[in-house]
LUMDO-334814 format. One record per residue: x, y, z of N, C-alpha, C in turn; residue in one letter. Coordinates in pm, whole numbers, padded with zeros to 5 digits, always signed. Layout:
XYZXYZXYZA
...
END
This chain:
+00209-05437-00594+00273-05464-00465+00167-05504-00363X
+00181-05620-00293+00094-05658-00154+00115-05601-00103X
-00018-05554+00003+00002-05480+00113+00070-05553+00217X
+00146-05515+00302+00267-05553+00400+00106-05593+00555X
+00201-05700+00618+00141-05750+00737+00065-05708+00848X
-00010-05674+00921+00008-05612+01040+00073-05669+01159X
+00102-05562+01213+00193-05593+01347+00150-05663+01435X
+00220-05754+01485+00155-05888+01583+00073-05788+01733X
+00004-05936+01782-00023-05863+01892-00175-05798+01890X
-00238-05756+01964-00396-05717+02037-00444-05613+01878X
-00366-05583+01768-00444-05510+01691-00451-05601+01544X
-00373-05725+01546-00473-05876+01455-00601-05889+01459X
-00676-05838+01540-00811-05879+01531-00892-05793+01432X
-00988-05856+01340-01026-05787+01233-01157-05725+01304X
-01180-05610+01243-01290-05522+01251-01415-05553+01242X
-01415-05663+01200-01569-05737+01191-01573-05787+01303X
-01458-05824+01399-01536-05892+01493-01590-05819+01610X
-01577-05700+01591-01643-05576+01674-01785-05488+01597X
-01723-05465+01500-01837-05356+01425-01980-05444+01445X
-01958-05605+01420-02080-05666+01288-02119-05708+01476X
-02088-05681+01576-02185-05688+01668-02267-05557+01674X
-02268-05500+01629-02350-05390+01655-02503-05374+01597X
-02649-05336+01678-02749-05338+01556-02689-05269+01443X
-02652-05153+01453-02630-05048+01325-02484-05043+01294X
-02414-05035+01192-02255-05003+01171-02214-04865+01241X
-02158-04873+01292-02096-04690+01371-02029-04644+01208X
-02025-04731+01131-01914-04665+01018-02002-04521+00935X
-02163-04569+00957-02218-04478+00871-02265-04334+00929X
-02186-04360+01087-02176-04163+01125-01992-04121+01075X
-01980-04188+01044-01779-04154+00974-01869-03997+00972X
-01734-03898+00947-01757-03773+00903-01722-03821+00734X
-01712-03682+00683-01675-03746+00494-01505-03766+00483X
-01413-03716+00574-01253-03730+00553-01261-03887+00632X
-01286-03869+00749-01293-04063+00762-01326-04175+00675X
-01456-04133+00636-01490-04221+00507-01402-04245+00393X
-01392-04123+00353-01298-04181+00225-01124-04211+00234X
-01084-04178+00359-00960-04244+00413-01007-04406+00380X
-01093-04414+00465-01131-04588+00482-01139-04632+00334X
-01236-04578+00246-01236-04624+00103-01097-04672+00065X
-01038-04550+00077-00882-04519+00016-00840-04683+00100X
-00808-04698+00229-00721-04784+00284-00770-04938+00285X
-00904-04960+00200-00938-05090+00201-00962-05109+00045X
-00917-05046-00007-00886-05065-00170-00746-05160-00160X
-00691-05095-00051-00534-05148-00100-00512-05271-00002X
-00586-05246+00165-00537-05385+00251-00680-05449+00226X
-00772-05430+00198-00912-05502+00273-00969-05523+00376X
-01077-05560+00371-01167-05480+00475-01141-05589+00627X
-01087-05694+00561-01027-05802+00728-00914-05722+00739X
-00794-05644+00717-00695-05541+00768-00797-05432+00901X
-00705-05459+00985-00757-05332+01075-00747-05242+01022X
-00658-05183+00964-00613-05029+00932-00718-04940+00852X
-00787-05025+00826-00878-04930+00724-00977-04869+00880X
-01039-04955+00903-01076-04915+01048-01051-04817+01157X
-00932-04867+01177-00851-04798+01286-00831-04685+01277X
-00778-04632+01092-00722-04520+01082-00863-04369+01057X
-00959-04475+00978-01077-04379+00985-01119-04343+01094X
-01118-04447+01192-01193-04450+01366-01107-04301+01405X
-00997-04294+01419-00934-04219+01444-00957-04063+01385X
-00973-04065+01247-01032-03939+01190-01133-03914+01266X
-01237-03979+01287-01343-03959+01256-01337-03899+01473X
-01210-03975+01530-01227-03884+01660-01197-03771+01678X
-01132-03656+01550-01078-03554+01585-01204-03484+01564X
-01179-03348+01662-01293-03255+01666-01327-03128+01535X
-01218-03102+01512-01243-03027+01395-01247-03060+01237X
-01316-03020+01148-01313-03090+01006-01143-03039+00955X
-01113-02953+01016-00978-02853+00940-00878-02996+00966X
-00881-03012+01115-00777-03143+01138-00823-03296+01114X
-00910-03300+01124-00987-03445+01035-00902-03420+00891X
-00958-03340+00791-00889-03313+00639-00713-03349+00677X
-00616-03247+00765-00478-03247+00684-00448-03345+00814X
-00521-03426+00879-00449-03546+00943-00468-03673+00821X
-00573-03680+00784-00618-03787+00669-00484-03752+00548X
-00475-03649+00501-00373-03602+00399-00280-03615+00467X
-00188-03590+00556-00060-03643+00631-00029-03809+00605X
-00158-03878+00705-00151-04015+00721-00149-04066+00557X
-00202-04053+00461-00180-04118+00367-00035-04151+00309X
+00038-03966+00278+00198-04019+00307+00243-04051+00354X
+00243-04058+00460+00289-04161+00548+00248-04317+00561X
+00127-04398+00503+00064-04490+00464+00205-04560+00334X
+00186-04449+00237+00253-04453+00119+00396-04486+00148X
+00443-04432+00218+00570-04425+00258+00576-04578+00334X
+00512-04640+00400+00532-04757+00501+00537-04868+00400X
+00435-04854+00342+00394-04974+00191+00477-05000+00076X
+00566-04875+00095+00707-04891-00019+00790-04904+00044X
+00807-04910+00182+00931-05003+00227+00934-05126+00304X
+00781-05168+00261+00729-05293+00262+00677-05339+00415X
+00628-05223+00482+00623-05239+00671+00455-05179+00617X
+00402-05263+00733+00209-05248+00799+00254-05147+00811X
+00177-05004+00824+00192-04909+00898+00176-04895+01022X
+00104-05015+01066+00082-05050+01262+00216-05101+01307X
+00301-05133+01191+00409-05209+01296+00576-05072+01240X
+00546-04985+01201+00650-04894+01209+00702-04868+01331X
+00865-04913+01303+00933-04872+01453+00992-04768+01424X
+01098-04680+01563+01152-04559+01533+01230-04537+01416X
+01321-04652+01358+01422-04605+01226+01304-04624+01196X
+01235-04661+01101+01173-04611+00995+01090-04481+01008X
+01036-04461+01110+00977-04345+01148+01072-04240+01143X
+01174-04237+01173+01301-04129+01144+01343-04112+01027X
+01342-04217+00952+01339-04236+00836+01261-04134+00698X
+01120-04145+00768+01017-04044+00704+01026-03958+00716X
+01094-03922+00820+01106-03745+00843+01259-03710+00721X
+01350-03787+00712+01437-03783+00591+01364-03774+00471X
+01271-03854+00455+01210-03848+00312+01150-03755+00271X
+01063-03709+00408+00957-03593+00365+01052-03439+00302X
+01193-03445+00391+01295-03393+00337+01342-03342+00164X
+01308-03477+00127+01411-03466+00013+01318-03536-00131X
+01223-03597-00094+01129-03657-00169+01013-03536-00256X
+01054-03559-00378+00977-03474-00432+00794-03474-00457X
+00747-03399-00485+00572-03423-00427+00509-03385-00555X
+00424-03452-00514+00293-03520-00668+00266-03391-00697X
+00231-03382-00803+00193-03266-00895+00144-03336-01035X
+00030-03250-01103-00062-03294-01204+00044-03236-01329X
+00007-03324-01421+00102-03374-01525+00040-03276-01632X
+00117-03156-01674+00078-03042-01797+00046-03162-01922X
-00063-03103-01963-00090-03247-02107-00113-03365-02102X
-00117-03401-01972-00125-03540-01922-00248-03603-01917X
-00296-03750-01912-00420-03762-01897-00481-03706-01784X
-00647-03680-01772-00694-03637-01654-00687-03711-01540X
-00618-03615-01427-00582-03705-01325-00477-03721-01287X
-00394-03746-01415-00226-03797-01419-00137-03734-01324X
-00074-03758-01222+00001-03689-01128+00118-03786-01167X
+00272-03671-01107+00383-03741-01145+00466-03698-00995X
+00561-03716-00952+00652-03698-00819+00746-03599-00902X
+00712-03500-00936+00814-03382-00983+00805-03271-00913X
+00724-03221-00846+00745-03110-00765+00832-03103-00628X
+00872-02985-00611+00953-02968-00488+00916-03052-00372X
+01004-03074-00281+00985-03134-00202+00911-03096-00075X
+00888-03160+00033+00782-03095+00102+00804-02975+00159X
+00749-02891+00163+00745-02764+00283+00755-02805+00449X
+00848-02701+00507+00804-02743+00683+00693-02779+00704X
+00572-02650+00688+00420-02720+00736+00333-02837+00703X
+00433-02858+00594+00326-03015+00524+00413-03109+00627X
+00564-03100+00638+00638-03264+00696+00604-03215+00834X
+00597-03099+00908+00519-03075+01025+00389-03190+01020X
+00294-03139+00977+00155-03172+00938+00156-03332+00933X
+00211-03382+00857+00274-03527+00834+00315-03622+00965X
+00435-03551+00996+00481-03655+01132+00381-03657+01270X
+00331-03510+01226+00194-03476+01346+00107-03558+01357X
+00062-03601+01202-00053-03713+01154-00042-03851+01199X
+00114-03862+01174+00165-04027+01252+00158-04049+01351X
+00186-03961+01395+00210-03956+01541+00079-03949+01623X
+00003-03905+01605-00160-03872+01644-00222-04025+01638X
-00178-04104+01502-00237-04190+01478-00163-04305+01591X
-00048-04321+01629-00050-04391+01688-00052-04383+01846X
-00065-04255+01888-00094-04226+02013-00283-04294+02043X
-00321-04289+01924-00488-04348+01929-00433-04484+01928X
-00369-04548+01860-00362-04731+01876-00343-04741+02038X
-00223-04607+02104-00236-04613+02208-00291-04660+02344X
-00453-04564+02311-00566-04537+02346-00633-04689+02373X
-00640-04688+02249-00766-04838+02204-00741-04960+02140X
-00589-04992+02241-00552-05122+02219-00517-05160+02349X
-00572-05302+02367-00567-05335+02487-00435-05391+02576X
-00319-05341+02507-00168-05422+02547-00080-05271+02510X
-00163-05173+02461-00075-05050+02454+00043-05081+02314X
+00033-04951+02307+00123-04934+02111+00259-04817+02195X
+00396-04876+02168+00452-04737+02094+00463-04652+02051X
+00480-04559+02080+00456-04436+01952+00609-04413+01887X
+00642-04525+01761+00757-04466+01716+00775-04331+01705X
+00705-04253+01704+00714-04108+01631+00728-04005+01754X
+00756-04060+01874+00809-03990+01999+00929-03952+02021X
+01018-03993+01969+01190-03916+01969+01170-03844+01785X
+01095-03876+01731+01135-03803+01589+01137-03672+01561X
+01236-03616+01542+01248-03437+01528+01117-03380+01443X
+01071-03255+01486+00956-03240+01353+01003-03090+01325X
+01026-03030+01236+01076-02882+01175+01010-02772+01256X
+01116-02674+01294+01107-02547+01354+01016-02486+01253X
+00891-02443+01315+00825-02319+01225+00815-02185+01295X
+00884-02150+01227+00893-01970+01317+00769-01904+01326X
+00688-01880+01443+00536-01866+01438+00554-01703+01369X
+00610-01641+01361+00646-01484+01301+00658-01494+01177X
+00691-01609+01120+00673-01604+00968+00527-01659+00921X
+00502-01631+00800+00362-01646+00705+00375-01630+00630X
+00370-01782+00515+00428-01754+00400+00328-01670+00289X
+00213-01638+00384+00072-01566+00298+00108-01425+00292X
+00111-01354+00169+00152-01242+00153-00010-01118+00254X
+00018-01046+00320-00130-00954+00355-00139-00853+00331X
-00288-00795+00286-00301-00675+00243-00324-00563+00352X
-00334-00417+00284-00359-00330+00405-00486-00337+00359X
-00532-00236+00468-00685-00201+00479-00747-00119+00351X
-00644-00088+00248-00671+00004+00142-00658-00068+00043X
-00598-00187+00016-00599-00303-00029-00720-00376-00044X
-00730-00384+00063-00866-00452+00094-00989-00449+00063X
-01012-00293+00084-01152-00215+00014-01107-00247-00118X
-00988-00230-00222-00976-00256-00351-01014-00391-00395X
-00980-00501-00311-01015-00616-00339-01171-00645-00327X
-01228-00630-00246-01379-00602-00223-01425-00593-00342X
-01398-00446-00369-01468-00384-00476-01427-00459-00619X
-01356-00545-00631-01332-00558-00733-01435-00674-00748X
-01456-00789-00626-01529-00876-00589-01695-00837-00650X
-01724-00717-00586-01837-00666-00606-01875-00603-00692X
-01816-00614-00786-01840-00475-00952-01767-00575-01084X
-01703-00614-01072-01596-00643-01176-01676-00830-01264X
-01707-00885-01184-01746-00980-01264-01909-01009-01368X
-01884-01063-01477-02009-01017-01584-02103-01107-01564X
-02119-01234-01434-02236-01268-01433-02323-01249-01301X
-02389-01185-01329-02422-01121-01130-02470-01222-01032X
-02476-01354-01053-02494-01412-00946-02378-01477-00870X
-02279-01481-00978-02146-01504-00915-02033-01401-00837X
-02063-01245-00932-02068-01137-00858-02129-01110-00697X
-02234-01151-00682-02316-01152-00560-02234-01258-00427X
-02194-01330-00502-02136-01483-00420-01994-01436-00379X
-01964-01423-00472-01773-01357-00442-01781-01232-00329X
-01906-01149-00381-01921-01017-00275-01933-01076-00128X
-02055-01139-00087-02084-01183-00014-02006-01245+00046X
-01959-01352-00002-01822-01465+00060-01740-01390+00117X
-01661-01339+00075-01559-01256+00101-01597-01139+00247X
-01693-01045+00231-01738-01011+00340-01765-01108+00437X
-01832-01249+00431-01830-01238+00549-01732-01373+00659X
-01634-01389+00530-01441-01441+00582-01419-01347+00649X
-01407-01196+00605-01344-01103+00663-01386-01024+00796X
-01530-00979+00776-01589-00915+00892-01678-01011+00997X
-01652-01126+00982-01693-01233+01097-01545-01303+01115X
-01439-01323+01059-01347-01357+01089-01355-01524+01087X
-01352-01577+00978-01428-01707+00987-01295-01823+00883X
-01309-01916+00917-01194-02031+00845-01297-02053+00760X
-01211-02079+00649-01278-02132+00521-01369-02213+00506X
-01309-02318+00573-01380-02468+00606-01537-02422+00690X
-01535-02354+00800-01616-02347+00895-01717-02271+00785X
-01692-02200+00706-01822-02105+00610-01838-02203+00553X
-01763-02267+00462-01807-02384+00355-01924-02450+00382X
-01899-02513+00524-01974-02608+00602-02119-02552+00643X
-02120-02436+00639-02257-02342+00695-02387-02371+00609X
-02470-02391+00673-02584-02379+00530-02703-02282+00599X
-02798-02232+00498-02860-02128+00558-02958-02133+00644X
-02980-02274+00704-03077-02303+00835-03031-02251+00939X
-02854-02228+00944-02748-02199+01064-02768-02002+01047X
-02811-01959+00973-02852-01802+01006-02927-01788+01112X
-02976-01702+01187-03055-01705+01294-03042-01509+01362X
-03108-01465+01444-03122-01386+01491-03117-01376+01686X
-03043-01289+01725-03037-01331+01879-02957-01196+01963X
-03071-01128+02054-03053-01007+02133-03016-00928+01998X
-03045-00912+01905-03021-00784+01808-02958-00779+01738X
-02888-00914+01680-02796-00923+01615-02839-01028+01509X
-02726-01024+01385-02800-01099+01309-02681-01206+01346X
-02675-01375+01327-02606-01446+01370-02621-01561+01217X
-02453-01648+01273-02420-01756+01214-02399-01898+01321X
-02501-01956+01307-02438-02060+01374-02379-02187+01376X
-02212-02112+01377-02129-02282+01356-02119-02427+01442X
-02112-02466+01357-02125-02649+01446-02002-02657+01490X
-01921-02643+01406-01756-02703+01461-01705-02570+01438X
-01624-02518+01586-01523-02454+01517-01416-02507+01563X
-01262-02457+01508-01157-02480+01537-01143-02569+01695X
-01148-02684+01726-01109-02719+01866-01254-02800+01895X
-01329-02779+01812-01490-02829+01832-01546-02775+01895X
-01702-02767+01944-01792-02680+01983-01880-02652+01899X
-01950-02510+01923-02065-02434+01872-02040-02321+01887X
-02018-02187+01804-02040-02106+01840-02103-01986+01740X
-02200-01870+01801-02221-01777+01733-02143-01697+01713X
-02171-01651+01586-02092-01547+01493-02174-01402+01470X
-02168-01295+01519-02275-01156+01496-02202-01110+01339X
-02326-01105+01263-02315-01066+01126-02308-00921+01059X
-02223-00831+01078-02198-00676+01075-02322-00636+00954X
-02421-00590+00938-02506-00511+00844-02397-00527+00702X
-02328-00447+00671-02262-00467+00539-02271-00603+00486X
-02250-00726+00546-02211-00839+00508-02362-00917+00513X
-02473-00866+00647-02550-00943+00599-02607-00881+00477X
-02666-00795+00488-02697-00748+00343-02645-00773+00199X
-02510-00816+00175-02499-00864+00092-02505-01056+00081X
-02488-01091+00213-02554-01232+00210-02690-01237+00150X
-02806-01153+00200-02905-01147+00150-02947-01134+00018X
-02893-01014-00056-02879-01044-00225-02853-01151-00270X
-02732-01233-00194-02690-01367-00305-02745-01434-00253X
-02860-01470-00166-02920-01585-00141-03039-01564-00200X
-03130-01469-00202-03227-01356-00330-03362-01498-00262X
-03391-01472-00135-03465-01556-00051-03469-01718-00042X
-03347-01781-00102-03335-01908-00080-03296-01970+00095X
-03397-02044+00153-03442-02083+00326-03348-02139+00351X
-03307-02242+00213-03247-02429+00299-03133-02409+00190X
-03030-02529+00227-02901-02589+00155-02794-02501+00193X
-02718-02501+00105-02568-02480+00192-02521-02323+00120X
-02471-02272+00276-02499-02099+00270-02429-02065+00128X
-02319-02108+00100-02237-02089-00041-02215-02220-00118X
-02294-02179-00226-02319-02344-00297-02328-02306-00459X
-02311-02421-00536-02247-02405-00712-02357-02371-00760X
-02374-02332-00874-02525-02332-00970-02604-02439-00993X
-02528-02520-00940-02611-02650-00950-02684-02708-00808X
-02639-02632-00705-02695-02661-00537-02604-02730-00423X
-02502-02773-00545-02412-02827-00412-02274-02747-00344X
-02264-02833-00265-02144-02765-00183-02057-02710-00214X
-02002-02583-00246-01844-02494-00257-01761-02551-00205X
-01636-02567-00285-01570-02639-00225-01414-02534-00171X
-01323-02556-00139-01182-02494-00126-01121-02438-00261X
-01105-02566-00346-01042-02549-00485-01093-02415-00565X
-01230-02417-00507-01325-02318-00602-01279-02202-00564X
-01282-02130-00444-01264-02049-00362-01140-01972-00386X
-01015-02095-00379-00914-02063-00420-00922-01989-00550X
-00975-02035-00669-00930-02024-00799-01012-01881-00821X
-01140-01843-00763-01189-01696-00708-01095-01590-00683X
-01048-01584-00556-00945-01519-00477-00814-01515-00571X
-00750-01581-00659-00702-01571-00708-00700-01458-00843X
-00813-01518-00887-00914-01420-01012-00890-01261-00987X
-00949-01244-00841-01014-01153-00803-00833-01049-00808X
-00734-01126-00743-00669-01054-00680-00607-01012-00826X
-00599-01080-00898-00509-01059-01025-00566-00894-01105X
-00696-00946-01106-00782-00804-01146-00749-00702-01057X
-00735-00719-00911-00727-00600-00810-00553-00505-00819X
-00447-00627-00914-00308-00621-00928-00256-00582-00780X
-00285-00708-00673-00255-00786-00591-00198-00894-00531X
-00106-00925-00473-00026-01106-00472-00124-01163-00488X
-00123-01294-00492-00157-01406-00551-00193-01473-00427X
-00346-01495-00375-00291-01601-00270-00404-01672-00222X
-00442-01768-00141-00577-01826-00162-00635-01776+00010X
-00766-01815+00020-00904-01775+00180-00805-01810+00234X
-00678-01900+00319-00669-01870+00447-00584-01720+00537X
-00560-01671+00389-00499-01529+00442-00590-01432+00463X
-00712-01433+00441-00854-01332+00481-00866-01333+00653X
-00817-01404+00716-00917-01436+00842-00779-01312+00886X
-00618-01386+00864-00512-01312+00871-00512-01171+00920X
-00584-01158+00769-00608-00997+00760-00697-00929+00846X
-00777-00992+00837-00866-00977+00948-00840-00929+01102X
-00737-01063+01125-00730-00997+01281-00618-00911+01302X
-00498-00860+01200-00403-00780+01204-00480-00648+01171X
-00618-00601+01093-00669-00517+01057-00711-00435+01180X
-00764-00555+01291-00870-00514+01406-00794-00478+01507X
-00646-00522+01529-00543-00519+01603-00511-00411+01587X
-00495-00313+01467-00429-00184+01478-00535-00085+01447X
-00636-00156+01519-00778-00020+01552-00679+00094+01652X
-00737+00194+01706-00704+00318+01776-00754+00232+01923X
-00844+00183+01942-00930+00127+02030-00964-00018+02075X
-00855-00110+01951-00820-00239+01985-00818-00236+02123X
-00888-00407+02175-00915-00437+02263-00816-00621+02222X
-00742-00643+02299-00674-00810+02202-00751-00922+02281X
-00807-00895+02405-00905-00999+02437-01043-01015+02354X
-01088-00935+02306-01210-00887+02249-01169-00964+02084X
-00999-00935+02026-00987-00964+01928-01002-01113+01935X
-00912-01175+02035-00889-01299+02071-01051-01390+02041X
-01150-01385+02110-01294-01427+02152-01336-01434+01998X
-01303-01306+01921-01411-01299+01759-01322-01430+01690X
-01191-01384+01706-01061-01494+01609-01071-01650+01659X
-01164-01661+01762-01225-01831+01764-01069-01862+01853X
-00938-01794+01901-00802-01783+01948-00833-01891+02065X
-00744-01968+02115-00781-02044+02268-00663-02003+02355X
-00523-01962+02261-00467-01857+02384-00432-01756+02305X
-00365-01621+02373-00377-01505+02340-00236-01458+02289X
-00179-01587+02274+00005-01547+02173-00045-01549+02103X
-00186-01669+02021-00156-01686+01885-00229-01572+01844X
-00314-01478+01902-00330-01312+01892-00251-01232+01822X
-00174-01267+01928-00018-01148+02002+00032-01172+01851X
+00050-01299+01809+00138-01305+01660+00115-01203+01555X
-00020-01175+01551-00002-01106+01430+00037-00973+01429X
+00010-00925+01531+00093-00786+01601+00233-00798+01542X
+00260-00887+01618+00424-00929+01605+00431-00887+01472X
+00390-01030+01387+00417-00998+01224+00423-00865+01156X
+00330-00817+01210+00342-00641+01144+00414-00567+01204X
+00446-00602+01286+00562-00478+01372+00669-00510+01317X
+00701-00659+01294+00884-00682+01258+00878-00568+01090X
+00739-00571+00979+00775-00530+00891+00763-00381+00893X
+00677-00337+00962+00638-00152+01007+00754-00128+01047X
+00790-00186+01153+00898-00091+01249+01062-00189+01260X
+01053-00217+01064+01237-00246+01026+01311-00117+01092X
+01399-00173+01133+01509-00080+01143+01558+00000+00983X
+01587-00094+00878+01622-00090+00749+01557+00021+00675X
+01460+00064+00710+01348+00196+00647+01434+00301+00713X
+01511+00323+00868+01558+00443+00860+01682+00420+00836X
+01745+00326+00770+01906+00351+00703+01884+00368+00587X
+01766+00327+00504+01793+00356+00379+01754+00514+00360X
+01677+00528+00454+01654+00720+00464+01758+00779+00465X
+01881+00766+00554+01994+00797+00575+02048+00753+00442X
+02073+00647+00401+02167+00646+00249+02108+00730+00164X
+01940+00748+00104+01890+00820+00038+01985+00990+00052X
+01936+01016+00150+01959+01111+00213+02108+01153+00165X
+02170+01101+00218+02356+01066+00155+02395+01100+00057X
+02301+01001-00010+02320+01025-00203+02268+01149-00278X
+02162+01197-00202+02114+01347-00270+02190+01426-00234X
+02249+01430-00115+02349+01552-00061+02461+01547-00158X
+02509+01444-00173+02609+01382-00255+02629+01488-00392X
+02516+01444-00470+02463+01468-00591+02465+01595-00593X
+02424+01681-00504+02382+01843-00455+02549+01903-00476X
+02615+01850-00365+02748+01920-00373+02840+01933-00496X
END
C-alpha cells in the first residue's frame, strides 16, 4: 500500500528545506523514542514526507522519556489507522478522528504468535483497554496541537470534539501488596535466586523503586556517575523526572548498601545494567517481578505498581505527613496523593466486611439453635 498524501497547505514543504540549512542536523540530539519513530515513519513515507519529521520533532519536544515512549506508541496506531483508510495523517479531519476512537473500541490488538516465526505478531488479542485508547487519542491529539504550534497558517485539531474514555482515578488495575507482603517479596528478591549477581541486582533494584519512590523509566535511565553525596545524605541524581527537571533523590542506608554490593565498586555506566554492560530494559524488569512474585505466591504484576505501594505504604504511617509524601512521590498536585488514600479506604473501610460479619454471625447462631 502507498503511503497516502499530505495535507495541502504550509506543511508541503519538505524537511530538507529547513534541516539541510543548518551547520549540524538538530536530528542527531532526537532523544532514542524520537529517533526511531522517525526510522519507523520514513521507511513507509520517505524522508521528502514531512511526517517523519514533524512527528519525531514533536517527540523529541515532550519533557519526559515516560511520555516521549507512550506518545510515540499511541501515534503509531493512530499512523496505522490513517494509512488503512488511505488519509496523510496531517490531513485527518474530525469523522475520521471519531472514527478512531470507534476502532480503538472494537479493534483487536497485536499480540506475538505462540509457534510463530520470531517476531510474528497477529491482531488477535482483546481489544484496547481505556488507558491505551486514552493514551492514543491523547497522542493525536498532542500531535496535532504541535502542527498547531509550528505551522505557519495554523492546523485543526480534529481530535478536539472527540470523546476520550472515563478513567475512574480510584481504580488500578495493579493488584498492591501490604507492608507484610512486601518484606516477603524483598526477601525473596534477596535470598531465593542461585546466581548472586543477579540476586544482588533484583535486591538492590527493588529497594531502591520502593524506598526512593522512583518510576521505572527514571531508575533505568540512572547510571552511576548520577550517585553523589549532599548535606549527609547519600543521593540520586535524576535528569528527567516526570514533567522534566532535575531532581535529588536521598538514598535510605538499607538500599544504599545494597546498591553498593551489586555494583561491588563499578564508577561508570548505567546504575542497573545486563551482564554484558548495557542498559536494563522494562521487559527485563517485568519478567523479574514477575519471577519474584510467583516464588513469593503473590499476584502477578510488573515495576509500575512498586512506586504505588510505596506511597499508600507511607500514607498510612502513624505520622504521615501528605505534603512531605507528595514532594518524595515527584506528585505536582496533591489529589493525585490524596488517590491512593482513597484507593485503600474504599477497600479497608467496605461497608460489605460488616454485613458479612452479621450474616456469619446469623449462620452460627443459626447452626447453634
Amino acid at each position: 500500500m502507498t503511503s497516502p498524501e499530505p495535507a495541502a497547505g504550509s506543511l508541503e514543504r519538505s524537511p530538507r528545506t529547513t534541516l539541510t540549512t543548518f551547520r549540524h542536523d538538530p536530528r542527531a540530539l532526537w532523544p532514542e523514542h524520537a529517533r526511531k519513530l522517525y526510522d519507523y515513519l520514513v521507511a513507509i513515507y520517505g524522508e521528502d514526507d514531512l511526517l517523519p519529521t514533524l512527528a519525531a520533532a514533536w517527540i523529541a519536544h515532550q519533557r519526559s522519556i515516560n511520555t516521549q515512549k507512550s506518545y510515540a506508541r499511541g501515534f503509531r496506531v493512530f499512523e496505522e489507522f490513517a494509512r488503512d483508510h488511505g488519509t496523510h495523517p496531517t490531513a485527518v479531519k474530525f469523522v475520521l478522528a471519531d472514527t478512531f476512537r470507534l476502532y480503538l473500541e472494537t479493534t483487536p490488538t497485536w499480540v506475538r504468535v505462540k509457534g510463530g516465526r520470531p517476531g510474528e505478531m497477529a491482531r488477535t488479542g482483546k481489544p484496547y483497554a481505556d488507558a491505551s485508547r486514552k493514551n492514543a487519542l491523547s497522542a493525536a491529539s498532542s500531535f496535532f496541537s504541535y502542527l498547531d504550534k509550528v505551522s505557519d497558517d495554523g492546523v485543526k485539531n480534529p481530535f478536539d470534539a472527540v470523546q476520550r474514555p472515563y478513567i475512574d482515578p480510584t481504580y488500578s488495575p495493579t493488584p498492591g501488596y501490604t507492608e507484610a507482603e512486601w518484606a516477603r517479596f524483598v526477601a525473596v528478591a534477596r535470598d531465593e535466586h542461585r546466581v548472586a549477581a543477579y540476586r544482588k541486582r533484583a535486591y538492590a533494584l527493588l529497594l531502591m523503586l520502593y524506598t526512593c519512590c522512583l518510576r521505572i523509566d527514571s531508575l533505568l535511565n540512572a547510571r552511576v556517575e548520577d550517585l553523589g553525596y549532599d548535606k549527609g545524605h547519600r543521593v540520586l541524581l535524576l535528569e528527567k523526572v516526570k514533567g522534566g527537571g532535575r531532581k535529588k533523590k536521598p538514598i535510605p542506608p538499607v538500599a544504599w548498601d545494597a546498591l553498593q554490593d551489586y555494583l561491588a565498586g563499578r564508577e561508570t555506566g548505567w546504575l542497573f545494567c545486563t551482564a554484558s554492560g548495557g542498559q536494563l530494559d522494562e521487559p527485563a524488569v517485568w519478567r523479574l517481578l514477575q519471577s519474584l512474585a510467583k516464588r513469593a505466591g503473590l499476584p502477578l504484576r510488573g515495576p509500575h505498581g512498586v512506586k504505588g505501594d510505596a506511597v499508600t505504604h507511607a500514607l498510612a504511617k502513624p505520622d504521615a505527613r501528605p505534603d512531605k509524601v507528595q514532594q518524595w512521590a515527584d506528585h505536582k498536585d496533591s489529589r493525585t496523593t490524596q488517590l491512593y488514600n482513597r484507593r485503600r479506604e474504599l477497600l479497608d473501610d467496605s461497608p460489605g466486611y460488616g454485613l458479612a460479619a452479621d450474616v456469619a454471625g446469623a449462620l452460627v447462631q443459626g447452626v447453634d439453635d
